[in-house]
C-alpha positions as CSV (number, residue, x, y, z in Angstrom):
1,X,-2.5,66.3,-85.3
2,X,-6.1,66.4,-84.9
3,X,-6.2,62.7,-86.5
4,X,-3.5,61.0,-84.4
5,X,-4.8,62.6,-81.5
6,X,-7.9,60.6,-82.2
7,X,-6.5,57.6,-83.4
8,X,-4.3,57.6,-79.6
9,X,-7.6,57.7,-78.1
10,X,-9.3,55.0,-79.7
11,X,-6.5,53.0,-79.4
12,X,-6.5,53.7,-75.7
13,X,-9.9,53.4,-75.1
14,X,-9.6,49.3,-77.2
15,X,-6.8,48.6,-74.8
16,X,-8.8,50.1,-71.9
17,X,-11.8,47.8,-73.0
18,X,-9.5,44.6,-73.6
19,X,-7.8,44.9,-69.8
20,X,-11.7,45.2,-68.4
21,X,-13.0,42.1,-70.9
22,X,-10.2,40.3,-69.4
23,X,-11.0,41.1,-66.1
24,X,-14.3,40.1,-66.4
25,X,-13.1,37.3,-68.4
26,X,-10.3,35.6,-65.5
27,X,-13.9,37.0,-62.7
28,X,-16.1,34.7,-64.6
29,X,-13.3,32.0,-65.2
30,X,-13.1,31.8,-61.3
31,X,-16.9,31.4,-60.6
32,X,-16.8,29.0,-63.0
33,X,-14.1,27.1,-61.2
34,X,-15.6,27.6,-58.1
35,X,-19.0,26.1,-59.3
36,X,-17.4,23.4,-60.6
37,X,-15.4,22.6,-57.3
38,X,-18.6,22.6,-55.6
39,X,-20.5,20.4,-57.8
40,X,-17.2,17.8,-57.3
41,X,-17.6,18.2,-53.3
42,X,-21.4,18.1,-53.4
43,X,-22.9,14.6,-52.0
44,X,-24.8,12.0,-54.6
45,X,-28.0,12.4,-55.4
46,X,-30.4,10.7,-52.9
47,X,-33.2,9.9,-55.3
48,X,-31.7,6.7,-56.3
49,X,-31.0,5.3,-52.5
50,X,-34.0,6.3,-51.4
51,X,-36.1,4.6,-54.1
52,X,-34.3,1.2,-53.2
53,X,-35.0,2.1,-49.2
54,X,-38.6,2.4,-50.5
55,X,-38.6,-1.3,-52.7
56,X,-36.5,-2.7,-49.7
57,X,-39.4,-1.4,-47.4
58,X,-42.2,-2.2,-50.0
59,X,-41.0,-6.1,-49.6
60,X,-40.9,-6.1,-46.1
61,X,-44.3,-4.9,-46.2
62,X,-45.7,-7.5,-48.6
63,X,-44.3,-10.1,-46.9
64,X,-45.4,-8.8,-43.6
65,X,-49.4,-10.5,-43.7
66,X,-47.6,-13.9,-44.6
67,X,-45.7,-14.1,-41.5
68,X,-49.0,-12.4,-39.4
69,X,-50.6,-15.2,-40.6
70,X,-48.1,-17.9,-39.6
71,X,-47.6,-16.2,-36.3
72,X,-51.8,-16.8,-35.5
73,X,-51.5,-20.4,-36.6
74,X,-49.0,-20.7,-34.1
75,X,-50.4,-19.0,-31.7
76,X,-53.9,-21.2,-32.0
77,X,-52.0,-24.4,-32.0
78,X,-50.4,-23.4,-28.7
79,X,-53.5,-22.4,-27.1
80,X,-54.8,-25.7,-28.5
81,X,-52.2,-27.8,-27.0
82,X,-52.1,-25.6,-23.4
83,X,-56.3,-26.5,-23.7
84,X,-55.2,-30.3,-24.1
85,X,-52.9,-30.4,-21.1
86,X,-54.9,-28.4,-18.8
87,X,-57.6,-31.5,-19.1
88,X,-54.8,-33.8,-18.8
89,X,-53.7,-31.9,-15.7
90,X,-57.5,-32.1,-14.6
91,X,-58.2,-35.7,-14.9
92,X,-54.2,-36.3,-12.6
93,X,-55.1,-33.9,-10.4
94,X,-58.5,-36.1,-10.2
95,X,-57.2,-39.5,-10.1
96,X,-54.8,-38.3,-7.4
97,X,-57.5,-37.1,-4.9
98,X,-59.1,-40.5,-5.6
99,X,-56.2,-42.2,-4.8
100,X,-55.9,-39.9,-1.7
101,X,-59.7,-41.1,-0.7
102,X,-58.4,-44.5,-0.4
103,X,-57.7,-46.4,3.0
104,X,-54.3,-46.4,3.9
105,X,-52.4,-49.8,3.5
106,X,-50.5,-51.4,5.4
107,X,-47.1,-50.0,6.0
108,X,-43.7,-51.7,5.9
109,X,-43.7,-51.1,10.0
110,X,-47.1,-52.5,9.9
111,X,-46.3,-55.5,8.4
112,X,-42.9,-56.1,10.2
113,X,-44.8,-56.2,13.5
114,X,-47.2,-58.7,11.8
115,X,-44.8,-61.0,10.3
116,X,-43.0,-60.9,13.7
117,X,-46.5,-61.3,16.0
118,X,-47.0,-64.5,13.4
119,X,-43.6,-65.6,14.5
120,X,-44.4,-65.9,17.9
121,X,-48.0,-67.5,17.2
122,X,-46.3,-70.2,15.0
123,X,-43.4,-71.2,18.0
124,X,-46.0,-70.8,20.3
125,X,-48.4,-73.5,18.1
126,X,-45.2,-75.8,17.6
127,X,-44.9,-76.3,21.5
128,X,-48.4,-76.6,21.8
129,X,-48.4,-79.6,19.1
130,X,-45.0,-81.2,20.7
131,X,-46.4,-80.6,24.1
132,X,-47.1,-84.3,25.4
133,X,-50.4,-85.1,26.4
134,X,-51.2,-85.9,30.0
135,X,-52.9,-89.1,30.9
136,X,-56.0,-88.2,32.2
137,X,-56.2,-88.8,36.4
138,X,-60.1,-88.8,36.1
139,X,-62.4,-91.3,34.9
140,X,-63.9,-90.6,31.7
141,X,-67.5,-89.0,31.4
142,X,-70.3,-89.9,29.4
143,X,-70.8,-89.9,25.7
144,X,-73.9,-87.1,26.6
145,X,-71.7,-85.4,29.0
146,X,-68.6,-84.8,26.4
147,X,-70.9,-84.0,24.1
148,X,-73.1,-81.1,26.4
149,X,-69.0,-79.9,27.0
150,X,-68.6,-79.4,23.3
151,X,-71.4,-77.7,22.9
152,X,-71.3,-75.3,25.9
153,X,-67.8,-74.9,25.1
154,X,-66.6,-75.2,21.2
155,X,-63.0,-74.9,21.0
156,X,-61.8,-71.5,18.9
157,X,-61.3,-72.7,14.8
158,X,-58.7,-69.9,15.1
159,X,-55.7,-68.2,16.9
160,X,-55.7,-64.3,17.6
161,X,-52.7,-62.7,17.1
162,X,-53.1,-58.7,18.2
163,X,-54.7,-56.1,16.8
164,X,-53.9,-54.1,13.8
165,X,-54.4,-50.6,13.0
166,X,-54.9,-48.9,9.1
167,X,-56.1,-45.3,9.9
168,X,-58.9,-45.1,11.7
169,X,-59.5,-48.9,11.5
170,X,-58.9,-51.5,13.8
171,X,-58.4,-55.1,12.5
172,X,-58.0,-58.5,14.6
173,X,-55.3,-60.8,12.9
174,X,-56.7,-64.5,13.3
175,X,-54.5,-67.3,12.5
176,X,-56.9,-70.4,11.6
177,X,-56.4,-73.8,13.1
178,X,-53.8,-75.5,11.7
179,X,-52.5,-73.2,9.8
180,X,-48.8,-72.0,9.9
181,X,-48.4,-70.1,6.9
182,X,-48.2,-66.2,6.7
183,X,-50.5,-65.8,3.8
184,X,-53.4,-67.5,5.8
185,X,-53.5,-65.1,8.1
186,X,-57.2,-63.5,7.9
187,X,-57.7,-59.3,9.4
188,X,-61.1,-58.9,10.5
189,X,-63.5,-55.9,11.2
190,X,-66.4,-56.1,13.2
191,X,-69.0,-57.8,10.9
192,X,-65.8,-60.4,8.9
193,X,-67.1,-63.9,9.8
194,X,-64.4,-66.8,9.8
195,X,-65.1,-70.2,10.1
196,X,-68.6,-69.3,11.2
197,X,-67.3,-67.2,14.0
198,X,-68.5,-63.5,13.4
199,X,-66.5,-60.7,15.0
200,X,-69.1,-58.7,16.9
201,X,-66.4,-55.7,18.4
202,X,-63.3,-54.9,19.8
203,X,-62.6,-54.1,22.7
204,X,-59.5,-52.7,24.6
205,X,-58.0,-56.4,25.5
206,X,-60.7,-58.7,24.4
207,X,-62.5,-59.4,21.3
208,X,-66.3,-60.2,21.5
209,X,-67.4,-63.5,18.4
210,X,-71.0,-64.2,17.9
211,X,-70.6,-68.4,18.0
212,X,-73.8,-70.3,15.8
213,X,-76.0,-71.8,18.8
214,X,-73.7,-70.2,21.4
215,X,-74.1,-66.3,20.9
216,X,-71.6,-63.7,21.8
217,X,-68.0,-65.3,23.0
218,X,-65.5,-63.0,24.7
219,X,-61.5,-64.2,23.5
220,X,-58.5,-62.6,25.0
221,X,-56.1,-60.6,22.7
222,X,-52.4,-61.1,23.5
């Protein structure tokens, strides 16, 4: 009795061990599943991304004093060429005020009143030269008396035409004698001399000529 008694026992206490080993057994079996679900859901290792990050960056970084360098070459040759045009800008900007300094020309209003003024002057010559001449009612003077006339009273080698205006410069437009043509017409200041007559000043309606042998002749401007 005393043998079976035992033997029950062990073989309850082996079956009593085997349930808990495979308890502990399925416990363990589930961690392990568990682990090794979390190891499948866990994200990739970074090591390897980030050590092409850092090559990606490393290149970058190498090639970075290159493109310093070619950014200061640009930079001087821009700063070289602003340099060249800022002279050029200088030396316009100089010619211009120059150019500024100079007298006024004549303008085309200017010149339209000339052209016209010359107009007049050459009709007005053509009736003078196909004006008739008068016989002369008195007896004609002596060689020494013609002569004194000449002399006391030269005629004019020119024709006035007006008075011209640049500025602050008055001219007097003479036409010489015998002369029809626009391009001969002369603009004098005080000081111009033609044909020998100098142009001493002008005055509101006259202009005064110092004559050779004569001195200073007062002519009407029309």
């Amino acid at each position: 009795m005393k043998v079976h008694h035992f033997q029950a026992l062990v073989l309850g206490a082996l079956c009593l061990g085997a349930a808990v080993l495979a308890a502990v057994t399925y416990n363990h079996q589930q961690k392990l599943t568990a682990l090794l679900v979390a190891v499948d859901s866990a994200p990739a290792d970074p090591v390897p991304a980030l050590r092409r990050d850092l090559d990606a960056l490393g290149t970058t970084l190498a090639a970075l004093p290159a493109q310093v360098n070619a950014l200061g070459e640009h930079q001087r040759q821009q700063d070289a060429t602003f340099a060249t045009l800022s002279k050029q800008l200088d030396v316009v900007s100089a010619s211009l005020k120059a150019i500024e300094a100079l007298p006024r020309g004549p303008t085309k209003a200017d010149l339209s009143t000339l052209e016209q003024r010359l107009g007049n002057a050459e009709t007005a010559v053509h009736a003078l030269e196909a004006r008739p001449t008068a016989p002369s009612a008195q007896p004609q003077p002596a060689a020494s008396a013609k002569s004194a006339a000449k002399t006391q009273n030269p005629t004019q080698p020119f024709t006035l035409l007006g008075v011209e205006t640049r500025g602050d410069v008055r001219f007097v437009s003479a036409l010489p004698a015998g002369a029809h043509a626009l391009s001969t017409v002369h603009l004098l200041q005080p000081g111009d001399s033609l044909n020998g007559w100098q142009l001493k000043t002008i005055r509101r309606n006259q202009a005064v000529f110092q004559v050779p042998g004569l001195g200073e002749r007062s002519l009407p401007l029309p």
